[in-house]
N, CA, C and O atoms as a GROMACS GRO file, in nm:
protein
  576
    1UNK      N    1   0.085  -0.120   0.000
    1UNK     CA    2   0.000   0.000   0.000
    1UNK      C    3   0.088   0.124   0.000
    1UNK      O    4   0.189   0.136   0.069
    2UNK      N    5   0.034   0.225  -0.093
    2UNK     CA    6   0.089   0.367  -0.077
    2UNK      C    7   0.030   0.476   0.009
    2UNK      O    8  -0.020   0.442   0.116
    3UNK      N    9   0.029   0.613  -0.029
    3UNK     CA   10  -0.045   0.710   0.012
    3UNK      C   11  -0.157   0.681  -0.118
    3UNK      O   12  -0.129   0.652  -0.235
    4UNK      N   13  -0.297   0.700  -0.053
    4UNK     CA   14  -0.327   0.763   0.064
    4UNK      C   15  -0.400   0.615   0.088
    4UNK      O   16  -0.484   0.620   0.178
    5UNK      N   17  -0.380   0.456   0.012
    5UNK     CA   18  -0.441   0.356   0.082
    5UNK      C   19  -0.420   0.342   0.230
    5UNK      O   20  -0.504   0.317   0.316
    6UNK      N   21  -0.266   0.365   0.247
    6UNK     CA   22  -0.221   0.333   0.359
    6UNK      C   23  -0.315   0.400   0.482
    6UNK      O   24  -0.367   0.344   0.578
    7UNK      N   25  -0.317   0.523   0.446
    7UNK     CA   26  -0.432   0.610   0.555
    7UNK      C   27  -0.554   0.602   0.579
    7UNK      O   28  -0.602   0.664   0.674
    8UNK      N   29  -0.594   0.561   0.536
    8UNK     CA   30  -0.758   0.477   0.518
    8UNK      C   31  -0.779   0.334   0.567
    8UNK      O   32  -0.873   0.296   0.637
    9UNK      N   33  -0.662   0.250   0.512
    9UNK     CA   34  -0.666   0.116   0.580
    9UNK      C   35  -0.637   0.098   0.737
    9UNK      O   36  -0.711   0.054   0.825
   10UNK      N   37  -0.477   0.157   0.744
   10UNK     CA   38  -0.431   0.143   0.899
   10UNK      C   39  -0.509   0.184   1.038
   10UNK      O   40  -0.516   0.140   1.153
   11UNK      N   41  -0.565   0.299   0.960
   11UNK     CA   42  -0.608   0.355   1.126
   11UNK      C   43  -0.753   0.267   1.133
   11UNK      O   44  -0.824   0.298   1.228
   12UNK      N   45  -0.794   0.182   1.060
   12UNK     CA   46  -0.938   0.154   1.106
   12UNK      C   47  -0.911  -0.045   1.144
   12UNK      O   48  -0.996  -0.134   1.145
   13UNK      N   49  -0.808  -0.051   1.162
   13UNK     CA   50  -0.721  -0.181   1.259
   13UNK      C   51  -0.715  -0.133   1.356
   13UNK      O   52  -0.658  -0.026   1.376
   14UNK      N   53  -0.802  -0.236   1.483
   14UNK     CA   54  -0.788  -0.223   1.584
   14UNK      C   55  -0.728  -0.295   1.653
   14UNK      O   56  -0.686  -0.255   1.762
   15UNK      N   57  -0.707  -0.422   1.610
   15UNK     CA   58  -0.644  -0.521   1.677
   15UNK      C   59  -0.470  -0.500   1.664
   15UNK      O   60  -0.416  -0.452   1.564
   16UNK      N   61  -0.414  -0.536   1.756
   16UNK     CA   62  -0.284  -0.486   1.780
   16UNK      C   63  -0.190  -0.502   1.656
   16UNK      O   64  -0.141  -0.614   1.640
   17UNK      N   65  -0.171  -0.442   1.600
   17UNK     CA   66  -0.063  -0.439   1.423
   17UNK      C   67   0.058  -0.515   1.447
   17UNK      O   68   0.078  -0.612   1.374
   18UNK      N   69   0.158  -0.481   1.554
   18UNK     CA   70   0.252  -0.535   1.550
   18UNK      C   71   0.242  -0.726   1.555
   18UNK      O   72   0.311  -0.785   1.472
   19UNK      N   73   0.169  -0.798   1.638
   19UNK     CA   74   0.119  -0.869   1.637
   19UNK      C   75   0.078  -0.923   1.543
   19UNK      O   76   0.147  -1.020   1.512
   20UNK      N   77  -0.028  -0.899   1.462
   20UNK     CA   78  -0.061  -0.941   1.305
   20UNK      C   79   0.060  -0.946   1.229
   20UNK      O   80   0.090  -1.042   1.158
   21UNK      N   81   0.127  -0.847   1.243
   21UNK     CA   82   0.244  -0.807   1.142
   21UNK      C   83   0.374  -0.959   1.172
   21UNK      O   84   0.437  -1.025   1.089
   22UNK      N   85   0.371  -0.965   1.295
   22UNK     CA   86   0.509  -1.088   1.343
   22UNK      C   87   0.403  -1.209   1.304
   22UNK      O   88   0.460  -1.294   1.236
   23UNK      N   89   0.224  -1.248   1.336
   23UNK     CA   90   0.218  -1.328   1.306
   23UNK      C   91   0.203  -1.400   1.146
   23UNK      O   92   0.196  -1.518   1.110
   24UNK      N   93   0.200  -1.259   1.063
   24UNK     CA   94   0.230  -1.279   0.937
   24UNK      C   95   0.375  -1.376   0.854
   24UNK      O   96   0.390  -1.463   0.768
   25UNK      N   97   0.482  -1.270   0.970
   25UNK     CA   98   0.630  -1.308   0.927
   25UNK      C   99   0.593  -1.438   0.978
   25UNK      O  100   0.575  -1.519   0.886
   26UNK      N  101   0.576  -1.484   1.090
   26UNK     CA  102   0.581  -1.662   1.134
   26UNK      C  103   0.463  -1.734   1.116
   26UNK      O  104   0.408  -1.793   1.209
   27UNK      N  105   0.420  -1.732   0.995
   27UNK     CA  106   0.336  -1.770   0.924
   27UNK      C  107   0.202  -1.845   0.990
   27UNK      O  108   0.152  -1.957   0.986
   28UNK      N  109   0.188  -1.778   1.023
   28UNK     CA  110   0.064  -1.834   1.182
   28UNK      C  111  -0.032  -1.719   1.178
   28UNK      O  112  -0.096  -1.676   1.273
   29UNK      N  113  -0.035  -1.670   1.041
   29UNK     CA  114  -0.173  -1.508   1.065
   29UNK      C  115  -0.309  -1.586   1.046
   29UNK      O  116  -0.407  -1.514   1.023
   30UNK      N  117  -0.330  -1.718   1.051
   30UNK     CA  118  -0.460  -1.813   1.084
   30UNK      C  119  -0.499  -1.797   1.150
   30UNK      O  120  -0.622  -1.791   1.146
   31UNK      N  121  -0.422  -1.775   1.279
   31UNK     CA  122  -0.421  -1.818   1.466
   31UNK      C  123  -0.451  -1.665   1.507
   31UNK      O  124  -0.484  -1.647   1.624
   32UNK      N  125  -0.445  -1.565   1.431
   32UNK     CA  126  -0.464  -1.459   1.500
   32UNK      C  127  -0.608  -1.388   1.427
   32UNK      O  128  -0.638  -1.406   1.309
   33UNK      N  129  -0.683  -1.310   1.520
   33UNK     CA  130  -0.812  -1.241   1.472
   33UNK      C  131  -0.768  -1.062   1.446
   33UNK      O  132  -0.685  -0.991   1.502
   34UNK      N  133  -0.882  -1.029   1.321
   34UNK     CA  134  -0.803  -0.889   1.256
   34UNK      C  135  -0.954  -0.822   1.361
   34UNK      O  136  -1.061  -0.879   1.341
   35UNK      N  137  -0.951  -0.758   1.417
   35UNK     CA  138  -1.047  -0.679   1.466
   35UNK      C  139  -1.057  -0.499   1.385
   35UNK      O  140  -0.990  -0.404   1.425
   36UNK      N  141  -1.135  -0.496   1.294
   36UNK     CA  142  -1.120  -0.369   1.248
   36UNK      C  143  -1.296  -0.270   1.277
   36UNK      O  144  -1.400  -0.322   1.318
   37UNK      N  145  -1.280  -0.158   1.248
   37UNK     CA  146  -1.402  -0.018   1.251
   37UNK      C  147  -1.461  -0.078   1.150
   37UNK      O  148  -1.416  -0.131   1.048
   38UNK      N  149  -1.577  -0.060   1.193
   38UNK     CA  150  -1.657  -0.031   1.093
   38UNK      C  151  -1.721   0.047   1.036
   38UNK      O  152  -1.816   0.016   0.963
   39UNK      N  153  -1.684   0.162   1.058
   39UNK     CA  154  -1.691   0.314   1.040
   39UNK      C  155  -1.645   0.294   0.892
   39UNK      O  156  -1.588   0.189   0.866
   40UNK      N  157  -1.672   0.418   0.758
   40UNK     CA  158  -1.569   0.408   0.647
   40UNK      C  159  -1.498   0.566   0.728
   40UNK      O  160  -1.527   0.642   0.820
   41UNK      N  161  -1.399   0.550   0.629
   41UNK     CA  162  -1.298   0.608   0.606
   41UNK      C  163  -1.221   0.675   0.520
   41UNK      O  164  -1.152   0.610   0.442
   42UNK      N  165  -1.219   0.794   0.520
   42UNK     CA  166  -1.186   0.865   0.382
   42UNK      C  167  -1.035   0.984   0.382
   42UNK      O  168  -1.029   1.058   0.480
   43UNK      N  169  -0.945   0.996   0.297
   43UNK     CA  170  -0.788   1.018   0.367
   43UNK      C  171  -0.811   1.154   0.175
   43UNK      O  172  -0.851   1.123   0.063
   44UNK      N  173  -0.766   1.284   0.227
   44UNK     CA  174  -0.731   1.383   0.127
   44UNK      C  175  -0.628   1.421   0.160
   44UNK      O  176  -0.600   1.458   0.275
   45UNK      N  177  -0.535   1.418   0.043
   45UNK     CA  178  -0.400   1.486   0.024
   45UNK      C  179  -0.410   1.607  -0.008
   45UNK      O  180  -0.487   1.652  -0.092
   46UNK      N  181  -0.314   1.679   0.070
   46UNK     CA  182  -0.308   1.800   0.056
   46UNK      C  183  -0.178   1.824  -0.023
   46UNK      O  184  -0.079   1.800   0.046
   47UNK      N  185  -0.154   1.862  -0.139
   47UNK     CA  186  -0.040   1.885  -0.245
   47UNK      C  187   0.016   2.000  -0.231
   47UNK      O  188  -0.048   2.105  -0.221
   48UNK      N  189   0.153   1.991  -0.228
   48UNK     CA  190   0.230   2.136  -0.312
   48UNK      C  191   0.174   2.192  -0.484
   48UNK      O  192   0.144   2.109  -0.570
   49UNK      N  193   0.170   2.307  -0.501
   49UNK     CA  194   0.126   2.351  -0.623
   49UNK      C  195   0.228   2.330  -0.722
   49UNK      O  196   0.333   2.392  -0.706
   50UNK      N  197   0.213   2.231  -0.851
   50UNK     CA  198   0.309   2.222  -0.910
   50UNK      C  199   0.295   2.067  -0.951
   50UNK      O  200   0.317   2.012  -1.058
   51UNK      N  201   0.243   2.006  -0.802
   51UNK     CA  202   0.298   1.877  -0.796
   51UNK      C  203   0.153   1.814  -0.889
   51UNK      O  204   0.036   1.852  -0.902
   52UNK      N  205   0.264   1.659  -0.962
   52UNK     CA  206   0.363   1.579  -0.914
   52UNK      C  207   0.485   1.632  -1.032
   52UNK      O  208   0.581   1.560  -1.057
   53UNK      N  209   0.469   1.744  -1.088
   53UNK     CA  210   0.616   1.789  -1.127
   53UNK      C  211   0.704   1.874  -1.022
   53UNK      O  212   0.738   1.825  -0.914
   54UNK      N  213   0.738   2.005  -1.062
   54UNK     CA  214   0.818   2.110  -1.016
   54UNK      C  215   0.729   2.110  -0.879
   54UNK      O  216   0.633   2.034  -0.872
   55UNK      N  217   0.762   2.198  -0.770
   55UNK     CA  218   0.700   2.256  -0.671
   55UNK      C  219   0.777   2.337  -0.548
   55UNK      O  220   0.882   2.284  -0.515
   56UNK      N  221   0.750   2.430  -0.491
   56UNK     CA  222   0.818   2.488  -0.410
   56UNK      C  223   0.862   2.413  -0.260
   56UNK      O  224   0.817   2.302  -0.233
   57UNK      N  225   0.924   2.464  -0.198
   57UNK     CA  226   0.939   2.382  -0.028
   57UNK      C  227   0.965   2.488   0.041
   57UNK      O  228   0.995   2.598  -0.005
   58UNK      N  229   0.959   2.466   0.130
   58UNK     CA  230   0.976   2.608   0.269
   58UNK      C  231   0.830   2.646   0.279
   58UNK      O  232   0.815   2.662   0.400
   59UNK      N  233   0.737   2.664   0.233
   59UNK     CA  234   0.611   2.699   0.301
   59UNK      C  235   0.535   2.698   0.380
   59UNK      O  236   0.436   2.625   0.377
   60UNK      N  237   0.564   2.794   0.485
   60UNK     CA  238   0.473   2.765   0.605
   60UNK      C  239   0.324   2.746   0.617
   60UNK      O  240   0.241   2.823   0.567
   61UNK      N  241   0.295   2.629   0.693
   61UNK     CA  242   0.168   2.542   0.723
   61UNK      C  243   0.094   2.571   0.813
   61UNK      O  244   0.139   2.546   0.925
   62UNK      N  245   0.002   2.611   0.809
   62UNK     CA  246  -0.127   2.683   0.944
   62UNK      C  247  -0.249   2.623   0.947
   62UNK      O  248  -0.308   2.572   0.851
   63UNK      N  249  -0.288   2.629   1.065
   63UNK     CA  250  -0.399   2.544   1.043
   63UNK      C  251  -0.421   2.450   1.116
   63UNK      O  252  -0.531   2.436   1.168
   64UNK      N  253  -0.283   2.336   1.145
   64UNK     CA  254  -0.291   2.260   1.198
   64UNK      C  255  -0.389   2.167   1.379
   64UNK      O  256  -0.461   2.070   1.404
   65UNK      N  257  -0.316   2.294   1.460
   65UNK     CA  258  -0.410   2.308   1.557
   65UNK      C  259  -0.576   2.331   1.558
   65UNK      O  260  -0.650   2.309   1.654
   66UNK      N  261  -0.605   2.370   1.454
   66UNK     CA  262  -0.713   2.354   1.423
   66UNK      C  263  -0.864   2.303   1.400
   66UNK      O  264  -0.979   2.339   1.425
   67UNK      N  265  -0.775   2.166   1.319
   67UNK     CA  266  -0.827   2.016   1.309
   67UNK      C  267  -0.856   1.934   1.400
   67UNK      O  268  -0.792   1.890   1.496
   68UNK      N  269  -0.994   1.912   1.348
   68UNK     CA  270  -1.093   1.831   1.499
   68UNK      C  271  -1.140   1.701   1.394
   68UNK      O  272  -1.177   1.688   1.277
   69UNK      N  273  -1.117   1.622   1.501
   69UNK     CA  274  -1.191   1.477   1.449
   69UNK      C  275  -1.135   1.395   1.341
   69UNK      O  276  -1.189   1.296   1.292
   70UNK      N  277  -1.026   1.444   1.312
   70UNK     CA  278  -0.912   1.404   1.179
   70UNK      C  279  -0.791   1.316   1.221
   70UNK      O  280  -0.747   1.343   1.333
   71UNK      N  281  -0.725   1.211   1.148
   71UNK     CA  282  -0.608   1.211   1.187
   71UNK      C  283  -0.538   1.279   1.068
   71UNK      O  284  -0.597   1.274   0.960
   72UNK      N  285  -0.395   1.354   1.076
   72UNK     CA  286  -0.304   1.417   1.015
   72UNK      C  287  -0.214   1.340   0.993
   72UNK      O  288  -0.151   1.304   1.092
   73UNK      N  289  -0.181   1.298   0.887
   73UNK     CA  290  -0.031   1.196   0.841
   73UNK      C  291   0.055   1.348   0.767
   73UNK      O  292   0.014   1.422   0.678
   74UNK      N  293   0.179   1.352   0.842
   74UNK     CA  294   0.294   1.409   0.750
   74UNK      C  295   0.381   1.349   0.685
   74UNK      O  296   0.457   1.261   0.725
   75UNK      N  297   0.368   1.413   0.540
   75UNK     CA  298   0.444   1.301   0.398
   75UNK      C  299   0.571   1.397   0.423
   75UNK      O  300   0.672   1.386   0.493
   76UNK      N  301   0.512   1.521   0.317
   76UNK     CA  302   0.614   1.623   0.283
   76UNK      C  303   0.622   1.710   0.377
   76UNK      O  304   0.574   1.816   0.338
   77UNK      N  305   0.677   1.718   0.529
   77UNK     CA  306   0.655   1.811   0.617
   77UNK      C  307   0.826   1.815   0.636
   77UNK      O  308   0.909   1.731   0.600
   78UNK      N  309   0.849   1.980   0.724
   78UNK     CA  310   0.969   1.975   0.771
   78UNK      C  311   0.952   2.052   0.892
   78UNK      O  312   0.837   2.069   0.933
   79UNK      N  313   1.066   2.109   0.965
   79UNK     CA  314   1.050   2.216   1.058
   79UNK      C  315   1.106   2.313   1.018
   79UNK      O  316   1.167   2.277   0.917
   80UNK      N  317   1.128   2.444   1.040
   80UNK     CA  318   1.167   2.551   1.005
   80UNK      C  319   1.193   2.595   1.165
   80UNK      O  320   1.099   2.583   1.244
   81UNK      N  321   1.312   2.643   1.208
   81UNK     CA  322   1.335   2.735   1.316
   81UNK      C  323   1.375   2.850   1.290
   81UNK      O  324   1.468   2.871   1.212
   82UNK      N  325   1.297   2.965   1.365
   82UNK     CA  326   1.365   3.078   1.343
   82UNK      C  327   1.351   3.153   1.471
   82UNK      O  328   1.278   3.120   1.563
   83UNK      N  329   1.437   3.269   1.468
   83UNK     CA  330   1.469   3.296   1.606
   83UNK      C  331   1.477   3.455   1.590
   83UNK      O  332   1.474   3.485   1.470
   84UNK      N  333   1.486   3.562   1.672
   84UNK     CA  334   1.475   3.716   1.638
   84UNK      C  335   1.629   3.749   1.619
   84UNK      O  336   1.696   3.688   1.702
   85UNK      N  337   1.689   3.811   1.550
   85UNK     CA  338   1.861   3.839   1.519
   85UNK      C  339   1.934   3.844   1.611
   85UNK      O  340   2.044   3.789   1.624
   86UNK      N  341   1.860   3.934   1.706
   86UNK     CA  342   1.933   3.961   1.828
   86UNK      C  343   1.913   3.872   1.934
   86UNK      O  344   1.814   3.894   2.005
   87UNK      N  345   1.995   3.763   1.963
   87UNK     CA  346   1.948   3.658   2.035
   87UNK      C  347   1.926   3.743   2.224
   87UNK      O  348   2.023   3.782   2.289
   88UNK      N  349   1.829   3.749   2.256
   88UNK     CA  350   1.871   3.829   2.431
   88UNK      C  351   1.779   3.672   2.485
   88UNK      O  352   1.721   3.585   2.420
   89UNK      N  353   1.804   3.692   2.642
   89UNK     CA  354   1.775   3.596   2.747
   89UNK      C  355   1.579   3.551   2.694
   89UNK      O  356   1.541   3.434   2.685
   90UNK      N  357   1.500   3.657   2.670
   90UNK     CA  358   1.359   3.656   2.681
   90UNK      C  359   1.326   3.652   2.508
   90UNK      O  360   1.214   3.634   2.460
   91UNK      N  361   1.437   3.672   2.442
   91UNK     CA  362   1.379   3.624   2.293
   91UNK      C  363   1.343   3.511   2.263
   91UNK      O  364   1.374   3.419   2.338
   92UNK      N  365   1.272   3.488   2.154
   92UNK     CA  366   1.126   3.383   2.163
   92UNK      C  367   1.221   3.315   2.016
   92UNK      O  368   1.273   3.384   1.928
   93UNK      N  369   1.220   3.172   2.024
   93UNK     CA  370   1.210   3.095   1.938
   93UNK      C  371   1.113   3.021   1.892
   93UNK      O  372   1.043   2.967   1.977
   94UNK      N  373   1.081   2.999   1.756
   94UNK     CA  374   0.976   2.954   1.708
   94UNK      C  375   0.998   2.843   1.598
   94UNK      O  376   1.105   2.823   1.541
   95UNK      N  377   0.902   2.784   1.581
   95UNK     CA  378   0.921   2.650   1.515
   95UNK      C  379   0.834   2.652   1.414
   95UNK      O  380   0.722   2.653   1.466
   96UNK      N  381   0.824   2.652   1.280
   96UNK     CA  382   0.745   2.624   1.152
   96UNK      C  383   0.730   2.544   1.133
   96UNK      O  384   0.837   2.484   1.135
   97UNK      N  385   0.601   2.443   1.093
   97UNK     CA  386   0.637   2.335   1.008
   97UNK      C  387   0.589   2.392   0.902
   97UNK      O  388   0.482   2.452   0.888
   98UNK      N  389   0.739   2.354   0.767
   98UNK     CA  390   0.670   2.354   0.621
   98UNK      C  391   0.672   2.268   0.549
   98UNK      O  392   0.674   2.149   0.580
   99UNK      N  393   0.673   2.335   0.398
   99UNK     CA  394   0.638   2.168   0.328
   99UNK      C  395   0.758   2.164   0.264
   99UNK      O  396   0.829   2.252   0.216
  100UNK      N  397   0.771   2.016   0.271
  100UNK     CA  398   0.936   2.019   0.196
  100UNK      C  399   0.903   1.877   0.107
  100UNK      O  400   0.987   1.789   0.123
  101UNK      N  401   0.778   1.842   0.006
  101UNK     CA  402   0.770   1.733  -0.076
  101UNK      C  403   0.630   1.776  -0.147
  101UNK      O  404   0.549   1.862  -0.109
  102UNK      N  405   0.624   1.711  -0.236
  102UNK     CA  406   0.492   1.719  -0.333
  102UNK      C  407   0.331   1.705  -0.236
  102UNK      O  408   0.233   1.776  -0.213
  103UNK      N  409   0.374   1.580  -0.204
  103UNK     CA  410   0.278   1.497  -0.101
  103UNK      C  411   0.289   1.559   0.036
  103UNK      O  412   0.361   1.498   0.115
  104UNK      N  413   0.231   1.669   0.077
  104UNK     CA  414   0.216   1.732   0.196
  104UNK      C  415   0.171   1.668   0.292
  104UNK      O  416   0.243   1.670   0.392
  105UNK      N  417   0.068   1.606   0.299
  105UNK     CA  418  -0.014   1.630   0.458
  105UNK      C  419  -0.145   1.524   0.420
  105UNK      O  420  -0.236   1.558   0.344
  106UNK      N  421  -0.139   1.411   0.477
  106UNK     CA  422  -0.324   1.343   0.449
  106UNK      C  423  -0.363   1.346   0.550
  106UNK      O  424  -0.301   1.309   0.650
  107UNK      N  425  -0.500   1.399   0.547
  107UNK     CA  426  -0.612   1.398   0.630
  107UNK      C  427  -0.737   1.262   0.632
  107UNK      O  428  -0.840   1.241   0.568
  108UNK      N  429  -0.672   1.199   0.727
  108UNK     CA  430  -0.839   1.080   0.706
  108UNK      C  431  -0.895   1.081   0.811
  108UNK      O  432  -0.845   1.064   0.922
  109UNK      N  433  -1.046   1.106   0.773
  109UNK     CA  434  -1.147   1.094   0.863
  109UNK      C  435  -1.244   0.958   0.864
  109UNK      O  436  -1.230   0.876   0.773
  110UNK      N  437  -1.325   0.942   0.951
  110UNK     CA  438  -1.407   0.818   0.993
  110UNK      C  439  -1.547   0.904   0.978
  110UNK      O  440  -1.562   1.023   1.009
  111UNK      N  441  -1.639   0.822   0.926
  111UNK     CA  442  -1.786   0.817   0.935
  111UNK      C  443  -1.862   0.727   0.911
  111UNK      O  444  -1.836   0.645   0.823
  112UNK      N  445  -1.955   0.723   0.973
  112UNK     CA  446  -2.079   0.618   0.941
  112UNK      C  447  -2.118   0.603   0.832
  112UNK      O  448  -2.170   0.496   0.800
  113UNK      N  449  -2.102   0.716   0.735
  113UNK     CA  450  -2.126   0.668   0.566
  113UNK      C  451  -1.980   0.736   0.515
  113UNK      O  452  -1.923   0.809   0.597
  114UNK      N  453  -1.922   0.717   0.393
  114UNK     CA  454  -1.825   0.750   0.303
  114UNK      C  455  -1.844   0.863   0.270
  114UNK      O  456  -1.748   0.928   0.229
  115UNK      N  457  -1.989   0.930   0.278
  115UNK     CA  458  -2.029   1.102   0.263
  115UNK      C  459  -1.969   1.145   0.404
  115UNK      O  460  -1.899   1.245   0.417
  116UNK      N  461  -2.004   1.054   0.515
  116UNK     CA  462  -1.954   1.162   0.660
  116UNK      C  463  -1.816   1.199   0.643
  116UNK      O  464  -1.760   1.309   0.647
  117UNK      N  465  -1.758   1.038   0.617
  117UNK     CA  466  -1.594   1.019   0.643
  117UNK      C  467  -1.541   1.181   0.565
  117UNK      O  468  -1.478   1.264   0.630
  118UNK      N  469  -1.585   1.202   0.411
  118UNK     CA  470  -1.501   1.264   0.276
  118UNK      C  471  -1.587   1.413   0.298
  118UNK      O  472  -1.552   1.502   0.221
  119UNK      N  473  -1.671   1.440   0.375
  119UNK     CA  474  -1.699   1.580   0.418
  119UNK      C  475  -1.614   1.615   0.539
  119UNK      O  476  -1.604   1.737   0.548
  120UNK      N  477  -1.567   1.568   0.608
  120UNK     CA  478  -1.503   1.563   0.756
  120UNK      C  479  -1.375   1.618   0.710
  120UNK      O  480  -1.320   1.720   0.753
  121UNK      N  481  -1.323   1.515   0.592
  121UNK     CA  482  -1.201   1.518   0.557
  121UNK      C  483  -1.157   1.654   0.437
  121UNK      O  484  -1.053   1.712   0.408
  122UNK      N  485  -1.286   1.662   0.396
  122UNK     CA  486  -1.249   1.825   0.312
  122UNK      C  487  -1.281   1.912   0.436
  122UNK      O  488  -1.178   1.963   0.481
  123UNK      N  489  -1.402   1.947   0.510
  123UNK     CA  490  -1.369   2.042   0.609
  123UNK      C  491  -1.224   2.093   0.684
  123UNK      O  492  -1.195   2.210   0.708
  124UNK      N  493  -1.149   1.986   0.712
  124UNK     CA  494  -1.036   2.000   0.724
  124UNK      C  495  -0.906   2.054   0.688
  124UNK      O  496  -0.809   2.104   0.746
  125UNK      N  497  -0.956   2.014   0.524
  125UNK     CA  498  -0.846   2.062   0.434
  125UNK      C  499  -0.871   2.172   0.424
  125UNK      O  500  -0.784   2.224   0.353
  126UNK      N  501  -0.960   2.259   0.462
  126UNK     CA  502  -0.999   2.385   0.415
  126UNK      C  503  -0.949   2.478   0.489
  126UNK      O  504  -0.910   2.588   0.450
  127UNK      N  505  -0.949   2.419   0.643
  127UNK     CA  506  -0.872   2.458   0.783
  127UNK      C  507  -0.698   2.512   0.738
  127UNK      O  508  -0.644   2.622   0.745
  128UNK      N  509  -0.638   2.352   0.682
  128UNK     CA  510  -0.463   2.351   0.674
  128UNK      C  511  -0.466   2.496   0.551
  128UNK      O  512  -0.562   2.518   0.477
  129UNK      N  513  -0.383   2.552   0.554
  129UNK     CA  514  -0.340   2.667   0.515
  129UNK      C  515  -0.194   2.635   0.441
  129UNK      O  516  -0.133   2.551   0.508
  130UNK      N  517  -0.138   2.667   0.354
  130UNK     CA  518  -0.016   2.688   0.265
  130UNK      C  519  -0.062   2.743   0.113
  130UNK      O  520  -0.146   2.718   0.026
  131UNK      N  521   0.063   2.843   0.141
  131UNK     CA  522   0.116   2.872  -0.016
  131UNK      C  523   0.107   2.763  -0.110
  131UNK      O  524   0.184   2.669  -0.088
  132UNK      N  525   0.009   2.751  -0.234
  132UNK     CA  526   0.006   2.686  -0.324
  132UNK      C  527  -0.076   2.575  -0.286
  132UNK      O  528  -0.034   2.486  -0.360
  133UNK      N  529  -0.134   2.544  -0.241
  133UNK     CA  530  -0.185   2.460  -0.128
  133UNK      C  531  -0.331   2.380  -0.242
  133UNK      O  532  -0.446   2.424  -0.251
  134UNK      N  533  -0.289   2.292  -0.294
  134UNK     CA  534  -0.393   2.224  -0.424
  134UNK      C  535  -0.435   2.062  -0.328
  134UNK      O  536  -0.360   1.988  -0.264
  135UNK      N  537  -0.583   2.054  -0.355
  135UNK     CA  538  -0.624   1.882  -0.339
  135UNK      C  539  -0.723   1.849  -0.409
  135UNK      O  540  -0.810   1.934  -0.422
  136UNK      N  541  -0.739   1.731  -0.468
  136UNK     CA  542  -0.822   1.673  -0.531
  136UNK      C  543  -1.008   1.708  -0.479
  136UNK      O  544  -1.040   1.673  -0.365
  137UNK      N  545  -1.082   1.754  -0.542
  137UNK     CA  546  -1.224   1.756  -0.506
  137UNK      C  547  -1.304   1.655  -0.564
  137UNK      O  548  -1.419   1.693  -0.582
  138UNK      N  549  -1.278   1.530  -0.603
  138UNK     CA  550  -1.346   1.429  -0.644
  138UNK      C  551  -1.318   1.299  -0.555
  138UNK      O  552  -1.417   1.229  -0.531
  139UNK      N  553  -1.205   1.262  -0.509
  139UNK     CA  554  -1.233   1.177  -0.353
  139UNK      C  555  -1.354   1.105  -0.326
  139UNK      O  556  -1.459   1.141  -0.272
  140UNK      N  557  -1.306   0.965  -0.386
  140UNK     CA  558  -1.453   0.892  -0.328
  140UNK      C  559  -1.624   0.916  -0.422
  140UNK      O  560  -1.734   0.888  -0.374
  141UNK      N  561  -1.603   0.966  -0.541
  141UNK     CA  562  -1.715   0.995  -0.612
  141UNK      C  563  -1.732   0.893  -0.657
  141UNK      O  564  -1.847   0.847  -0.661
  142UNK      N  565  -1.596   0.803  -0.717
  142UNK     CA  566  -1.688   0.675  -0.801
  142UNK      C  567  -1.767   0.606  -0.662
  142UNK      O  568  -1.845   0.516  -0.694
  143UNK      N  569  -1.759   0.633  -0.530
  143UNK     CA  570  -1.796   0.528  -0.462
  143UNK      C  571  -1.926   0.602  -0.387
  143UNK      O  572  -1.938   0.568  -0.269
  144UNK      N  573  -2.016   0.688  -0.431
  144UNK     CA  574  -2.110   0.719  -0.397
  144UNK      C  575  -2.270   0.733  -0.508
  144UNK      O  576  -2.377   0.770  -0.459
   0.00000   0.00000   0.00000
């Protein structure tokens, strides 16, 4: 699995992963039960503008704190520190996260129908904030 299967599948496993995962390697995933949501689940990428060719990096990301009821996967994220010139005892350092890849940021949400999950999950995107800041608006149409 890639982006954004991966974000849609994983988080709606409840039963312990690592576990499944070793009883996979020792070929005994018979003996073990997959307990998953039954909620659906719906995951939007949030893109650099440009992408999947050229695209910028360094762009600071807002928004974040924001987001309710979402989980946030960072693809293309970085930190940015910056600090005031004049370093004194009470000057404030601060921390950016920007985007430093095509594949920014997936948002997947859970709902009782695939309309709750993929409205949850654009509300969100609408929240995250960046320069150039492009995502798909068709998400889940063939499946409604």
């Amino acid at each position: 699995m890639g982006d954004p299967e991966g974000e849609v599948v994983i988080p709606r496993i409840k039963s312990d992963l690592l576990n499944s995962s070793l009883a996979w390697l020792e070929n005994n995933l018979e003996e073990k039960t997959l307990e998953t949501d039954n909620r659906f689940a719906a995951c939007v990428m949030l893109v650099s503008g440009g992408y999947p060719g050229s695209y910028a990096k360094g762009k600071v990301i807002s928004g974040l704190d924001n987001v309710k009821d979402s989980i946030i996967f960072h693809a293309g994220t970085d930190f940015q520190t910056t600090n005031n010139e004049l370093r004194t005892p009470n000057s404030e350092l601060r921390t950016n996260i920007v985007t430093n890849g095509g594949r920014v940021i997936a948002i997947t949400s859970f709902g009782n129908t695939i309309q709750e999950a993929l409205a949850l999950s654009y509300k969100n995107a609408e929240i995250i904030q960046f320069e150039g800041k492009y995502y798909r608006h068709d998400i889940g149409e063939d499946l409604i």
